[in-house]
MIVEXNU-91237 format. One record per residue (C-alpha): residue in three letters; z, x, y. Coordinates in nm, 4 decimals. Each point is the difference from the previous one (the first is absolute). Example, Ala and Ser with C-alpha at 12.3 -4.5 7.8 and 13.67 -1.06 7.14 Angstrom:
REM residues 2
<code=ala w=0.7800 u=1.2300 v=-0.4500>
<code=ser w=-0.0660 u=0.1370 v=0.3440>
REM end
This chain:
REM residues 392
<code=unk w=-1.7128 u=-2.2357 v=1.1130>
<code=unk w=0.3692 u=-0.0071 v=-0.1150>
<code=unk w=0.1861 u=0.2271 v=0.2553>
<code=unk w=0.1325 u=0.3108 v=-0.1450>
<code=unk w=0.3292 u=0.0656 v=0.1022>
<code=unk w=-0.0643 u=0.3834 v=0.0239>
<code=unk w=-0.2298 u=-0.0522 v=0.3562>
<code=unk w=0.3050 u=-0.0358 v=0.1875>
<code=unk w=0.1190 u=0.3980 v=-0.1391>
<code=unk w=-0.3600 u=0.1072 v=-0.0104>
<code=unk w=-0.0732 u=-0.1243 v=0.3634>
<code=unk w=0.3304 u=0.1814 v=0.1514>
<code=unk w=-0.0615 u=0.3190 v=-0.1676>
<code=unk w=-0.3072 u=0.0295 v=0.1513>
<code=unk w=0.1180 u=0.0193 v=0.3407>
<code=unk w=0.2178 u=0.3334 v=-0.0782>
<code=unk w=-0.2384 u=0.2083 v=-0.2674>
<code=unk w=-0.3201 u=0.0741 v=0.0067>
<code=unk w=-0.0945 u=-0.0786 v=-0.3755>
<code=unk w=0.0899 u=-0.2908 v=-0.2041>
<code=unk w=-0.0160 u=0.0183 v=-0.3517>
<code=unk w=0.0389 u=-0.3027 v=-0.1858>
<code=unk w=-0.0197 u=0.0632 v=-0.3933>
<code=unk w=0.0271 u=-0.2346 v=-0.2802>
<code=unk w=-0.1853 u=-0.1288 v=-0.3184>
<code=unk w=-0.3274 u=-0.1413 v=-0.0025>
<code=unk w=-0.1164 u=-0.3451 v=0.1109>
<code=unk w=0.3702 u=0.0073 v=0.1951>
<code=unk w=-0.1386 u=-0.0947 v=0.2859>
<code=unk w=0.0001 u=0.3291 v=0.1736>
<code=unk w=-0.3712 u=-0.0514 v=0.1970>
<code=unk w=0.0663 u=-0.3560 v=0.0525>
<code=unk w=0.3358 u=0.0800 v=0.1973>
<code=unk w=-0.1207 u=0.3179 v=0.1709>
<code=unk w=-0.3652 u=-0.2189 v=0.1229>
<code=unk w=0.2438 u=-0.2049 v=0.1329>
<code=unk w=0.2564 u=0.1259 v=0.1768>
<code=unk w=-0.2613 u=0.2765 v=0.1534>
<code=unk w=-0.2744 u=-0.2125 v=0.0187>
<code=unk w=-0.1283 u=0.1981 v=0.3119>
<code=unk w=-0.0066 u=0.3076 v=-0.1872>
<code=unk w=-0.3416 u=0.1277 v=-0.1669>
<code=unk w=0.0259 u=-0.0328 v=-0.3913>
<code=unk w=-0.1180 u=0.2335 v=-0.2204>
<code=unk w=-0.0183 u=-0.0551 v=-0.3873>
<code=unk w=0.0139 u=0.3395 v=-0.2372>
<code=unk w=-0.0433 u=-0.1426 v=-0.3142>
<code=unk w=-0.3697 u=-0.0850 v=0.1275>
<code=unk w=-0.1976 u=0.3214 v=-0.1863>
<code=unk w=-0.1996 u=0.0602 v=0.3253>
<code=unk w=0.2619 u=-0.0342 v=0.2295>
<code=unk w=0.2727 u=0.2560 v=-0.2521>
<code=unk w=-0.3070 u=0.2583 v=-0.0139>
<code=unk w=-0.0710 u=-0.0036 v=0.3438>
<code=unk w=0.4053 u=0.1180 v=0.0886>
<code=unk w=0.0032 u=0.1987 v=-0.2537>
<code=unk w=-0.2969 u=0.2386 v=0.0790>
<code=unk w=0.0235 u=0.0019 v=0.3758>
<code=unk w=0.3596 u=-0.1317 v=0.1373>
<code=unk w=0.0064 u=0.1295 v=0.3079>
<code=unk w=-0.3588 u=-0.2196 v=0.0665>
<code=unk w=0.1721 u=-0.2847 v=-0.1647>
<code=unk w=0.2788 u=-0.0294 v=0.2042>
<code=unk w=-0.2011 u=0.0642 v=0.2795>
<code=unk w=-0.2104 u=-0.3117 v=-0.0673>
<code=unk w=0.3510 u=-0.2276 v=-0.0616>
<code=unk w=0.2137 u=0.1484 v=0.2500>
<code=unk w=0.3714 u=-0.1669 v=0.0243>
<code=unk w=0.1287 u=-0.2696 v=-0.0064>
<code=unk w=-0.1744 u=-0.0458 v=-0.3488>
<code=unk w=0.1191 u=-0.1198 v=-0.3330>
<code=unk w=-0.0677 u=0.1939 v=-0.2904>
<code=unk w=0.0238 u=-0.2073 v=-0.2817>
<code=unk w=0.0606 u=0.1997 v=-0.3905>
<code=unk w=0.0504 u=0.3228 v=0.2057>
<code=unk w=0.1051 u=0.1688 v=-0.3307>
<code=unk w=-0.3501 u=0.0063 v=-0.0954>
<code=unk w=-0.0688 u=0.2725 v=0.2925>
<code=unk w=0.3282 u=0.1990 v=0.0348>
<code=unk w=-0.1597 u=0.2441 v=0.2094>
<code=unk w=-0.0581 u=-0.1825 v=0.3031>
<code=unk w=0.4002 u=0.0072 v=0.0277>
<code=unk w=-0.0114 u=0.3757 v=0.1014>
<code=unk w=-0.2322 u=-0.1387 v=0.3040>
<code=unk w=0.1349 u=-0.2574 v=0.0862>
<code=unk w=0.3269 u=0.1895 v=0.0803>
<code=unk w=-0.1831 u=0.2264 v=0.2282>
<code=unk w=-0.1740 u=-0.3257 v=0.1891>
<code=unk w=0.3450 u=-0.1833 v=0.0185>
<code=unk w=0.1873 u=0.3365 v=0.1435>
<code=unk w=-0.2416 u=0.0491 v=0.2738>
<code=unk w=-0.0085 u=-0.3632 v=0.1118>
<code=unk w=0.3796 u=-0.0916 v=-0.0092>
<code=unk w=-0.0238 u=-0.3487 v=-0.0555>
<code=unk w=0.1610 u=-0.2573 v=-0.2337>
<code=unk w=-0.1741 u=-0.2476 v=-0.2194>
<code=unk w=-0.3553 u=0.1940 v=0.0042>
<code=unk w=-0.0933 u=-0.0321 v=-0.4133>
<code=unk w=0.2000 u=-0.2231 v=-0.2645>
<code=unk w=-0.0734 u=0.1343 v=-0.3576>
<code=unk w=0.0560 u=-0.2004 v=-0.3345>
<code=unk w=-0.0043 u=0.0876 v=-0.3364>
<code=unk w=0.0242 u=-0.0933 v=-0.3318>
<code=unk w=0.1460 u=0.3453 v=-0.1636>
<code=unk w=0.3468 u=0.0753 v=0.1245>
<code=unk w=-0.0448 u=0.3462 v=-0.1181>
<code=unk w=-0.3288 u=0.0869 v=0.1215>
<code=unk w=0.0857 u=-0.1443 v=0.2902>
<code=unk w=0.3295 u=0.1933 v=0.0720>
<code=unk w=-0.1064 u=0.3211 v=-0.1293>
<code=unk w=-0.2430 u=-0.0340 v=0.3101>
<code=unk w=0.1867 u=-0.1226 v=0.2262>
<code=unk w=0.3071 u=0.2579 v=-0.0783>
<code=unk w=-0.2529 u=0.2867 v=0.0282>
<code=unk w=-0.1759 u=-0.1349 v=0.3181>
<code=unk w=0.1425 u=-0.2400 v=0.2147>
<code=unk w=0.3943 u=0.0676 v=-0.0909>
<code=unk w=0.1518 u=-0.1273 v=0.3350>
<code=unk w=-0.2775 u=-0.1865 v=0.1138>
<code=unk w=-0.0015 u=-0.3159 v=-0.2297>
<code=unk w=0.2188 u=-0.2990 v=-0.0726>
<code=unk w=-0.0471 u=-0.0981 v=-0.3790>
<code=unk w=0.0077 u=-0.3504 v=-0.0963>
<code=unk w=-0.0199 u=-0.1912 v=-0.3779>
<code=unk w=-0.1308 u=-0.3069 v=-0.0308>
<code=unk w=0.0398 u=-0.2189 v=-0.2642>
<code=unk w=-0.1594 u=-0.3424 v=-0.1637>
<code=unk w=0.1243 u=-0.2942 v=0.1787>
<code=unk w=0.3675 u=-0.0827 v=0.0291>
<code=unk w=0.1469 u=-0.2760 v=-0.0985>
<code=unk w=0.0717 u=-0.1066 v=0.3634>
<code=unk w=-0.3433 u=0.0691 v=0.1293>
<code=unk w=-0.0996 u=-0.2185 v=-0.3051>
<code=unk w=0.2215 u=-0.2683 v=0.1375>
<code=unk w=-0.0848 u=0.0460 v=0.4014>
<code=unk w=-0.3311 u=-0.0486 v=-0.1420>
<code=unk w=0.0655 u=-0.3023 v=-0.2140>
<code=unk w=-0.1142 u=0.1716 v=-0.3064>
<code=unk w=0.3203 u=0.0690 v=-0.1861>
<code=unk w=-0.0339 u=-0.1516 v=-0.3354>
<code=unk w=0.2119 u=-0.2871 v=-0.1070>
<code=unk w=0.1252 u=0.1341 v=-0.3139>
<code=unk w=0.1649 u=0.3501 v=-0.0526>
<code=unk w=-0.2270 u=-0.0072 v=-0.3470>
<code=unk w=-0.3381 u=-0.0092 v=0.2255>
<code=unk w=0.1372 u=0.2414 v=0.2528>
<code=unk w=0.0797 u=0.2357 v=-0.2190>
<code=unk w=-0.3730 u=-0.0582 v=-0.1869>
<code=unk w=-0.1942 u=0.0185 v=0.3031>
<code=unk w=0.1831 u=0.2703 v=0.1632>
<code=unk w=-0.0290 u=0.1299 v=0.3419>
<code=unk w=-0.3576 u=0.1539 v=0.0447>
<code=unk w=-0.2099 u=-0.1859 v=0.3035>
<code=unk w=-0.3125 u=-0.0635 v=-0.1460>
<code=unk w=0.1349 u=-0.2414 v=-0.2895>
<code=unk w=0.1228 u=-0.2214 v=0.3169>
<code=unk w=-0.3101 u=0.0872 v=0.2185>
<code=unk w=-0.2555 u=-0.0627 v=-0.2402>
<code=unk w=0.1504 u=-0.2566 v=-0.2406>
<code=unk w=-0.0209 u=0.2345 v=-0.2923>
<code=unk w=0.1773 u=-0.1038 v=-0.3218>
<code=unk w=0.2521 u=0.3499 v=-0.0728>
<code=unk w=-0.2047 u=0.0552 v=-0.3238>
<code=unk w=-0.3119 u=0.0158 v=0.2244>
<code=unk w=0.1359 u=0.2336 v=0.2487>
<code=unk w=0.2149 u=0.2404 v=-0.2235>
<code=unk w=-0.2338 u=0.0491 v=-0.2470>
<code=unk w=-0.2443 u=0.1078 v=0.2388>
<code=unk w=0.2516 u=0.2026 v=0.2269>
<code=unk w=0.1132 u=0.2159 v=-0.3446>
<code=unk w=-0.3591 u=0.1364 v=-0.0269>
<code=unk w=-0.1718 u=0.0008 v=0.2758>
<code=unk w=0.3139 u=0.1459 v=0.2019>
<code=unk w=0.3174 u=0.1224 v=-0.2200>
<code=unk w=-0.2163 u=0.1753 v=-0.2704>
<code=unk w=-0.2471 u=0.1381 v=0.2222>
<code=unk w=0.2763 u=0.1536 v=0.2021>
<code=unk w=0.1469 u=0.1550 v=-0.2477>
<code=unk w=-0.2951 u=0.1642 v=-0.1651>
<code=unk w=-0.0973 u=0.1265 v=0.3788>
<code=unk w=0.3916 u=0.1937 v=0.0171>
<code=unk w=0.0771 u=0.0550 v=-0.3427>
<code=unk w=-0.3785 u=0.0477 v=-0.1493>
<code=unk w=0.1326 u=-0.2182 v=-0.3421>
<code=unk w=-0.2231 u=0.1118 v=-0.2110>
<code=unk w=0.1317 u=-0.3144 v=-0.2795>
<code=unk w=-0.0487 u=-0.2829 v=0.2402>
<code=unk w=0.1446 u=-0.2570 v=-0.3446>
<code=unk w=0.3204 u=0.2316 v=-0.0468>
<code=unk w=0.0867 u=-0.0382 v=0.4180>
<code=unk w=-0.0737 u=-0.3724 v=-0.0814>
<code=unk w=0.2610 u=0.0041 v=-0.2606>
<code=unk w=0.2426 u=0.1494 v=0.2329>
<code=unk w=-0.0332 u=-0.2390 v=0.2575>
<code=unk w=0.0983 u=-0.2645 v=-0.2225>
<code=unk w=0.2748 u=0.1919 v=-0.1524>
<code=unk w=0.1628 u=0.0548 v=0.3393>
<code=unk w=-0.0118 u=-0.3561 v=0.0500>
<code=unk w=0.1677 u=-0.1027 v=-0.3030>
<code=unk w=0.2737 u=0.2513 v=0.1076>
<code=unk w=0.0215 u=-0.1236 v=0.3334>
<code=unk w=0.4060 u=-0.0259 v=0.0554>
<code=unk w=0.0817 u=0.2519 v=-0.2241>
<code=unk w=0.1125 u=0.3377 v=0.0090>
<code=unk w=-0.2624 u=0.2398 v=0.0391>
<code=unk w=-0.0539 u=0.2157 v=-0.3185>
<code=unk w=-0.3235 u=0.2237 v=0.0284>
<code=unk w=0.0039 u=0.1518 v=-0.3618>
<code=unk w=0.0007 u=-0.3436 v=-0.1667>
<code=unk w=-0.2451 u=-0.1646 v=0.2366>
<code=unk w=-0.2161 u=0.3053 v=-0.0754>
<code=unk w=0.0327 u=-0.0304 v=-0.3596>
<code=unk w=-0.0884 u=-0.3742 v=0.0048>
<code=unk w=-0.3039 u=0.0946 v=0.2023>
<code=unk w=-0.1274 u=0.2950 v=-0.2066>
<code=unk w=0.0358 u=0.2359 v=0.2934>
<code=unk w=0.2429 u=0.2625 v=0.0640>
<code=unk w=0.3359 u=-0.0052 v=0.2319>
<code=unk w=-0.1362 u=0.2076 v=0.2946>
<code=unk w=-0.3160 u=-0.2517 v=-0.0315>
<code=unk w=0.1828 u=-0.3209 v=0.0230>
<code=unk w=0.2230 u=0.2048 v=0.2791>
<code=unk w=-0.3353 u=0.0276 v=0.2474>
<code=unk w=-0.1703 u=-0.3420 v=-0.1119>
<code=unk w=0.3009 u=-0.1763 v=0.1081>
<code=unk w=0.0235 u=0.2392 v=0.3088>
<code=unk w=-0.2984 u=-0.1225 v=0.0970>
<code=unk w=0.0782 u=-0.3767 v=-0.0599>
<code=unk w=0.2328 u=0.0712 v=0.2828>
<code=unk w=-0.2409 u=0.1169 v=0.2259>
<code=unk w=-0.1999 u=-0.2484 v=-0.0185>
<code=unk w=0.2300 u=-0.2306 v=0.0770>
<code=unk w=-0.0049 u=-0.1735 v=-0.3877>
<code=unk w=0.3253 u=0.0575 v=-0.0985>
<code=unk w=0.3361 u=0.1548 v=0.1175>
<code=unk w=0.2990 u=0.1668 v=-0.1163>
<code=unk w=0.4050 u=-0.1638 v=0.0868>
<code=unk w=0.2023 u=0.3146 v=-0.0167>
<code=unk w=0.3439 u=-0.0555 v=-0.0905>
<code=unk w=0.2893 u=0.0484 v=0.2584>
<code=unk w=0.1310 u=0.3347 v=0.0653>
<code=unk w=0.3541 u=-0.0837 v=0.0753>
<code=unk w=0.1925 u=-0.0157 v=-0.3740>
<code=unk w=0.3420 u=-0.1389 v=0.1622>
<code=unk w=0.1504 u=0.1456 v=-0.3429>
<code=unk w=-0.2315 u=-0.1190 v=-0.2381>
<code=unk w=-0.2465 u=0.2056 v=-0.1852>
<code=unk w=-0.3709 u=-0.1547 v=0.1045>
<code=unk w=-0.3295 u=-0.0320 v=-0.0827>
<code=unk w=-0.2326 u=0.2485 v=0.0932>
<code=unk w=-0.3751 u=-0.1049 v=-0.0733>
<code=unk w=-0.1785 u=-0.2575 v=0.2629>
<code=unk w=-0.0896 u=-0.3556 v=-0.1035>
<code=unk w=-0.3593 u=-0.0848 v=-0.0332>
<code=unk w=-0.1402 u=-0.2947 v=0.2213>
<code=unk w=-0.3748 u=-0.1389 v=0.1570>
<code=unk w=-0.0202 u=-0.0736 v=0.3258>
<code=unk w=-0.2297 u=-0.3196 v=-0.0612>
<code=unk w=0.1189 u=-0.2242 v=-0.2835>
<code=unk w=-0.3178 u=-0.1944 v=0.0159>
<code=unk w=-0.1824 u=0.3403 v=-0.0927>
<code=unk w=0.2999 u=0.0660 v=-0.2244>
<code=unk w=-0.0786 u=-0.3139 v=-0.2399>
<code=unk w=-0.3638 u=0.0316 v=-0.0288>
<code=unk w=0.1173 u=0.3786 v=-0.1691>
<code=unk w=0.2211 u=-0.2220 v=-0.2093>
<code=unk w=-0.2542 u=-0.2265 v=-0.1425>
<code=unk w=0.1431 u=-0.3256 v=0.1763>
<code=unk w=-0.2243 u=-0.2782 v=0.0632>
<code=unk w=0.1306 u=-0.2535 v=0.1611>
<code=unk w=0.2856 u=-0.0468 v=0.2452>
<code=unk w=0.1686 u=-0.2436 v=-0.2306>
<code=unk w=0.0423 u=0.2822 v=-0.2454>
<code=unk w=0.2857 u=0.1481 v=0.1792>
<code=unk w=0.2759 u=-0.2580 v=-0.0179>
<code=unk w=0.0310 u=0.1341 v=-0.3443>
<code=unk w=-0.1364 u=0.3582 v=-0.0496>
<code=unk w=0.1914 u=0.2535 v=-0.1098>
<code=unk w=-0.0339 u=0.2847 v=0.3786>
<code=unk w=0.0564 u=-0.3292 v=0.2018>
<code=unk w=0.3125 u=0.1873 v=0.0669>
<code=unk w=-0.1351 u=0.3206 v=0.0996>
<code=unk w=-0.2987 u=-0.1420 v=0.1723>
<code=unk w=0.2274 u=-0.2019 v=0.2006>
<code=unk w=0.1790 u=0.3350 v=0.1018>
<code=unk w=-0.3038 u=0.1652 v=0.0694>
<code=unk w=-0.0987 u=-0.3036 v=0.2680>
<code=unk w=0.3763 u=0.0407 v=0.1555>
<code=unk w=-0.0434 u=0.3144 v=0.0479>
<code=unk w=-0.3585 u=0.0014 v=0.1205>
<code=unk w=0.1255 u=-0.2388 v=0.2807>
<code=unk w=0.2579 u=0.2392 v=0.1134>
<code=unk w=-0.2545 u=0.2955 v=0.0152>
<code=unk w=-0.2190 u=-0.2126 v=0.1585>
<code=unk w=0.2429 u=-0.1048 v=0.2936>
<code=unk w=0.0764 u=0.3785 v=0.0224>
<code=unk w=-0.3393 u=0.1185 v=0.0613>
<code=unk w=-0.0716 u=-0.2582 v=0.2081>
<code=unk w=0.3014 u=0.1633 v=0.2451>
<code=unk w=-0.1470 u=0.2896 v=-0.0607>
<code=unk w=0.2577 u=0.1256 v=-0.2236>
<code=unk w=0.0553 u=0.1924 v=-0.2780>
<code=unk w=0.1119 u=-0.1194 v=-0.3603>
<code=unk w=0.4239 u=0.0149 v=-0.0042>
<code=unk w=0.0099 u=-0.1937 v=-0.2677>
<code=unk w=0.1772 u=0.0935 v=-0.3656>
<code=unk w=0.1464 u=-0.0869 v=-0.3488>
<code=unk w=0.3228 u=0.0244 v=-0.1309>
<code=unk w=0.0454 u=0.0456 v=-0.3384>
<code=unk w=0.3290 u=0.1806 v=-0.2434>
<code=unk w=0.0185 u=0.1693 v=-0.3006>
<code=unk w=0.1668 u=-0.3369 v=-0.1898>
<code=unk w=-0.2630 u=-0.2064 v=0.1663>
<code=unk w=0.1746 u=-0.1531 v=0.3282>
<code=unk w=-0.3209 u=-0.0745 v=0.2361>
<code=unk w=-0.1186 u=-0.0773 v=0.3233>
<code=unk w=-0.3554 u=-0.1541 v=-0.0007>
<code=unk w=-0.0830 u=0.1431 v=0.3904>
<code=unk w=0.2222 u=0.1848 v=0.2800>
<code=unk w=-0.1001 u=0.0083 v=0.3327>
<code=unk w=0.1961 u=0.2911 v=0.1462>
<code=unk w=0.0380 u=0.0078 v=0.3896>
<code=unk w=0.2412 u=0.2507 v=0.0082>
<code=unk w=0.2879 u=-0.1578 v=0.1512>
<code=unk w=-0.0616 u=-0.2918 v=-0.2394>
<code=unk w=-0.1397 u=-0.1470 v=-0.3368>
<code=unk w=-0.1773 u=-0.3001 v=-0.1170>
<code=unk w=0.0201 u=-0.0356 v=-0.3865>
<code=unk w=-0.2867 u=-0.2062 v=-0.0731>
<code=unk w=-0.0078 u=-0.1833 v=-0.3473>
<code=unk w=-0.3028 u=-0.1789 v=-0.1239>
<code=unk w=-0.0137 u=-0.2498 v=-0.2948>
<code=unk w=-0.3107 u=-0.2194 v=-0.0623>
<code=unk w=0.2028 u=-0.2632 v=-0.1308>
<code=unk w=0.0038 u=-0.3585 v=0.1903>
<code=unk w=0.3788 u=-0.0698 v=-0.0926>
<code=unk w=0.2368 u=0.1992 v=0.1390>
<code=unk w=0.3321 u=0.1575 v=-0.1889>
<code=unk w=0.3131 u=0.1432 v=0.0135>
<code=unk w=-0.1269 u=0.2769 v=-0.2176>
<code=unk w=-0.2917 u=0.1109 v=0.2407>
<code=unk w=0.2438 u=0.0994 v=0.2876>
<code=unk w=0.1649 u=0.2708 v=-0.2642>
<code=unk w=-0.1959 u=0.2803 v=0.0988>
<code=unk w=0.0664 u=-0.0821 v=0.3654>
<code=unk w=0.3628 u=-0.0153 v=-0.0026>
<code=unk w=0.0806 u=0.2862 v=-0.2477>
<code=unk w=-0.2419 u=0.1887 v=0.3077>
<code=unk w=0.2342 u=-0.1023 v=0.2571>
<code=unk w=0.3052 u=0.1267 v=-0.1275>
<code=unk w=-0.1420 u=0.3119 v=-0.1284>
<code=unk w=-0.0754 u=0.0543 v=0.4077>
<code=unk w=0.3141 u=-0.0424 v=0.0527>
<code=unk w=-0.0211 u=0.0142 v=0.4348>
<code=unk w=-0.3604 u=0.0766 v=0.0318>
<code=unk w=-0.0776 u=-0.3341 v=0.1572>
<code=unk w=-0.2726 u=-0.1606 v=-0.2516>
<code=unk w=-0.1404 u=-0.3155 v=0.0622>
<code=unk w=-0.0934 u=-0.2448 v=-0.3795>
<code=unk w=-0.3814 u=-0.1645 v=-0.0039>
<code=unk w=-0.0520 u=-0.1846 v=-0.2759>
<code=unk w=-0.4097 u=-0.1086 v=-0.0465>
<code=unk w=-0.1460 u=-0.2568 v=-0.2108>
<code=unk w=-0.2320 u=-0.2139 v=-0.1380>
<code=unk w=0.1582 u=-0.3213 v=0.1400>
<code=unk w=-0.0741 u=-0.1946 v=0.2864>
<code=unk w=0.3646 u=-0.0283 v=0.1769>
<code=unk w=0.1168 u=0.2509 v=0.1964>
<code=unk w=0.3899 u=0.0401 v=0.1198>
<code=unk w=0.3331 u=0.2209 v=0.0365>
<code=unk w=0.1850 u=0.0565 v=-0.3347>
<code=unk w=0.3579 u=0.2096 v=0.0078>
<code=unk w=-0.1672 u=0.2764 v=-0.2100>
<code=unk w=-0.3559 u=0.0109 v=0.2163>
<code=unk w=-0.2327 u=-0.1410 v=0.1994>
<code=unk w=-0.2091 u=-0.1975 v=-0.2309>
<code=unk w=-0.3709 u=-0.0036 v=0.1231>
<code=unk w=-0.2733 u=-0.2776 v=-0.1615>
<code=unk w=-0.3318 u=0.2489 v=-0.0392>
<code=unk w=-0.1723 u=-0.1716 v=0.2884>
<code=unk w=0.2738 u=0.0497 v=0.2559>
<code=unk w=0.0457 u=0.3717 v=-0.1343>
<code=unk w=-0.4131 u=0.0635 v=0.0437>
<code=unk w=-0.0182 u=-0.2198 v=0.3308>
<code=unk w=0.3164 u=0.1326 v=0.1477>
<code=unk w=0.2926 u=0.2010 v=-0.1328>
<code=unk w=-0.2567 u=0.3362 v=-0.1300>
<code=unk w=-0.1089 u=0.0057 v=0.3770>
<code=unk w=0.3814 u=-0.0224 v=0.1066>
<code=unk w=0.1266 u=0.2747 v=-0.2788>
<code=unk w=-0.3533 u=0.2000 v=0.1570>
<code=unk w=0.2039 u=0.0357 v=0.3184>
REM end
């Protein structure tokens, strides 16, 4: 098993709350982690039909029968034993007695906020990193077959070709998801969407004229993507808040968490295909700033990260705002590096004026080193090192 760099977090958190829940998207490697790091703890699975029935008729007799410490694996699929097991965990006192996981963010925090608000430690966990890939001598050779295969375990684990694995994980998991939240009604029109918010991945997020290429309407594309987010499929970059005298954008960039996921929607078949495709680009984005979320969950933190983007079209690819400081992140999928690429960067800088912001320059290349404008970061170093540094 590759070690997830989330046990460390996970482990620690259990010894001052007395419910864990770690949520992410399917086939993350949620159970895996959880077996592991708890592997005295009873484990119970409610997506078995038996097993979900059972807690949801009597839960009082359930709980009764797998009394802490126990895992409780898809616990979204019996939110009411969260009203229970706040009453068991406020008469006993103790930390560490049940770790939860989930693969529905908001089925999974409406519960939680209702139930156990005070009583849990939420974590996300994501496909593999591209340091855990590495500590586990997995990490692909080429940034082409990273970025095909993506990050999900079971394409390492079971020596599944991408197309075998995505394919499968769209409909047995993604689809069926969806029509379990959103009861989609027009299972081919949701298909269409999915592949429509993958060839806008990178751009601005416009819901009237993704609806309209979709056949749906704008408060329909509004809760299908809403729910891409939930599960964990895709996510939204909002743009930075702080204009600094500039008039800015306001609508969120569109981005997948997974680009191996990301281009099977895109049609692409082989990892070859990407030295040349037209979203290399944005795909390439989307995997830089995968890694950072990644390394942020991992710490058990939330997302700080940003866009920067004016009116006349001065941009920022990624900000990472700590407060005190900045890191302007650029990321180019070219191999050869240029004068031109640090223009975002620098124009950045000045705008700042004496905020302190640090340049990052990421891409495709295989050298990394220190440049006047930015630190210039080969994609390897940047996934194996520098996103778990800029994670903090």
């Amino acid at each position: 098993m590759i070690k997830r760099s989330l046990e460390a977090k996970l482990k620690a958190l259990a010894e001052k709350s007395p419910v864990i829940a770690v949520t992410g998207p399917r086939q993350s490697g949620k159970t895996t982690l959880v077996r592991a790091a708890f592997a005295g703890y009873k484990y119970v699975s409610l997506e078995n039909l038996d097993t979900r029935e059972f807690a949801l008729a009597d839960p009082r007799l359930f709980l009764s029968k797998y009394p802490a410490p126990a895992i409780f694996d898809e616990i979204q699929r019996a939110p009411s034993l969260l009203s229970y097991i706040q009453t068991i965990v406020d008469e006993a006192g103790r930390n560490g007695m049940y770790i939860l996981t989930g693969s529905n963010n908001l089925m999974l925090l409406e519960g939680v906020s209702q139930s156990l608000a005070g009583r849990v430690a939420l974590l996300n966990l994501l496909p593999f990193s591209a340091g855990e890939l590495a500590a586990g001598r997995h990490l692909p050779a080429t940034l082409e077959e990273n970025l095909f295969k993506g990050g999900y375990p079971r394409v390492y684990d079971k020596k599944l070709t991408p197309e075998e694995f995505y394919s499968g994980y769209v409909a047995t998991y993604v689809e069926r998801d969806i029509r379990q939240i959103l009861k989609v009604t027009d299972l081919h029109k949701f298909q269409i969407f999915l592949k429509m918010c993958a060839a806008r991945c990178g751009q601005l997020v416009n819901l009237s004229a993704l609806g309209n290429d979709c056949g749906i309407n704008h408060a329909t594309a509004k809760a299908w993507l809403s729910v891409l987010q939930t599960c964990y499929i895709a996510h939204l970059l909002p743009p930075h808040f702080e204009n600094m005298g500039k008039r800015l954008m306001k609508s969120p960039k569109l981005y997948f968490y997974d680009t191996g996921l990301l281009c099977h929607l895109l049609g692409i078949q082989k990892a070859e295909e990407l030295a040349v495709h037209p979203m290399r680009g944005y795909i390439f984005e989307s995997w830089a700033l995968g890694e950072l979320l990644k390394n942020l969950f991992n710490r058990g933190r939330h997302s700080n990260l940003y866009f920067w983007r004016d009116h006349v079209g001065h941009e920022v690819d990624c900000l990472v705002d700590d407060g005190l400081k900045m890191t302007a992140i650029e990321i180019k999928s070219a191999v050869t590096l240029s004068e031109e690429q640090f223009k975002g960067l620098k124009y950045f800088k000045e705008l700042a004026g004496k905020k302190h912001v640090d340049n990052v320059l990421v891409y495709a290349g295989k050298e990394s080193m220190r440049r006047t404008s930015a630190e210039v970061a080969a994609w390897r170093t940047f996934g194996i090192q520098l996103a778990g540094e800029l994670a903090g």
